[in-house]
C-alpha positions as CSV (number, residue, x, y, z in Angstrom):
1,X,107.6,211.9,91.9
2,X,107.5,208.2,93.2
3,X,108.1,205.0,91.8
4,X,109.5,204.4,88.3
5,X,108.4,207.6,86.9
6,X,110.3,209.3,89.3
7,X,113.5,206.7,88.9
8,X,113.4,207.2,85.2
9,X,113.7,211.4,85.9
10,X,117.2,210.8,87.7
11,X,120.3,211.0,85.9
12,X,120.9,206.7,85.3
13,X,117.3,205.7,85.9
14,X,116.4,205.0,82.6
15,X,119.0,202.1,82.3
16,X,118.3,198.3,82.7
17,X,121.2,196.8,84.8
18,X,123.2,194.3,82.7
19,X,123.7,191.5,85.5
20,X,126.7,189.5,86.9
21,X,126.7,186.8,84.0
22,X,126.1,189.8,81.1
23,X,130.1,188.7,79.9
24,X,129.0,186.0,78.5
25,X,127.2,183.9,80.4
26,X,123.8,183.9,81.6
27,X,121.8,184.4,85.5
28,X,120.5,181.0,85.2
29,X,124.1,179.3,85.0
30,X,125.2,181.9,88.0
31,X,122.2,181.4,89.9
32,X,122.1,177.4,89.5
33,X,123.7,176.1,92.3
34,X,121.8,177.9,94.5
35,X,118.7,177.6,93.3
36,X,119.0,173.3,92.9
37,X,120.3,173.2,96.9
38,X,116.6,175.3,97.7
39,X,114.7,172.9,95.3
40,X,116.6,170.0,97.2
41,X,115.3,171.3,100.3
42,X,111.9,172.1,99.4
43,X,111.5,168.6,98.1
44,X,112.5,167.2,101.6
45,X,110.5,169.2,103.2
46,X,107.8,167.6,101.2
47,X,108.1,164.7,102.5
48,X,109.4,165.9,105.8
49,X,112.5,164.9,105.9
50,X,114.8,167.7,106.0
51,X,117.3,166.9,108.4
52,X,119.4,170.1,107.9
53,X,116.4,172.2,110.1
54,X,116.1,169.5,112.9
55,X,117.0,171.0,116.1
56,X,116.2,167.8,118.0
57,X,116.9,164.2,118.5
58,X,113.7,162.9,118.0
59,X,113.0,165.1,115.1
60,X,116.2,164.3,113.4
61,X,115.2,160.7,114.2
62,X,111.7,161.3,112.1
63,X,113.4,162.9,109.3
64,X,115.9,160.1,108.7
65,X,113.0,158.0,108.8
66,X,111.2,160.4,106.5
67,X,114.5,160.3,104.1
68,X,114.2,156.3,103.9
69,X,110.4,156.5,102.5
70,X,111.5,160.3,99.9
71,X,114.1,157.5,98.3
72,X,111.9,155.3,98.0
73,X,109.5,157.4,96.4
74,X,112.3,158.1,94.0
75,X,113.6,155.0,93.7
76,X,109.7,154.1,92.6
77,X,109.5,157.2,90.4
78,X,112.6,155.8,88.6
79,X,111.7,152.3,88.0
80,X,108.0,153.5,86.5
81,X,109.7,155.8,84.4
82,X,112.2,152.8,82.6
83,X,109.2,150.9,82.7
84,X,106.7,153.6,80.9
85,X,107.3,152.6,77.4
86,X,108.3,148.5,77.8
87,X,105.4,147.8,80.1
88,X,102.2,145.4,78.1
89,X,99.7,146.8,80.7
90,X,98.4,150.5,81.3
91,X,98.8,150.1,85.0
92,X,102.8,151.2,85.1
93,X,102.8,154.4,82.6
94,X,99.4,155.2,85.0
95,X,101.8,154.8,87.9
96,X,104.0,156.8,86.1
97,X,102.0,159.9,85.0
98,X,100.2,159.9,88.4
99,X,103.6,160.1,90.2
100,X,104.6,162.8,88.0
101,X,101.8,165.2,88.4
C-alpha cells in the first residue's frame, strides 16, 4: 500500500512527530526569525525594492530608489494610523483603512 495507509501499517507510522520546540516551547517562536526576514523580503519586493537580489548597478540603483518611496509608504501608514482616532474629518481613518487593506 501507498500513501498514509500504507505509512500507518509500518512499525512507527501511526505516530505524529513532536517537533523541535515540543520541550516547552512552540514552532512559531522557533520558526520566527525566519519567517519575519521572508515577510521582510516579500514586502520589498512589493514595492521593488529588494536590494539583497540585485545583481546589477543600475538595478541596485532602482531599488534604493524603490526603498526611499516603501518608507515612505510606511512612514504615511504610520502617521494615518496616530491620526485614526484624533482626526475631526473622515478623510484620515479613510486613508487609513484604505492603506491597510
Amino acid at each position: 500500500m501507498f500513501g498514509a495507509i500504507g505509512a500507518a501499517d509500518h512499525p512507527g507510522g501511526g505516530r505524529v512527530h513532536d517537533g523541535p520546540g515540543a520541550a516547552g516551547t512552540s514552532w512559531a517562536s522557533d520558526r520566527l526569525p525566519g519567517a519575519a526576514r521572508v515577510t521582510f523580503h516579500a514586502a520589498l519586493n512589493i514595492f521593488g525594492a529588494n536590494v539583497v537580489a540585485a545583481h546589477s548597478a543600475l538595478e541596485l540603483a532602482f531599488a534604493v530608489l524603490h526603498l526611499a518611496g516603501a518608507a515612505l509608504a510606511a512612514w504615511a501608514a504610520c502617521l494615518a494610523a496616530l491620526r485614526f482616532f484624533r482626526a475631526r474629518d473622515l478623510l484620515v481613518p479613510a486613508f487609513a483603512v484604505a492603506i491597510a487593506r
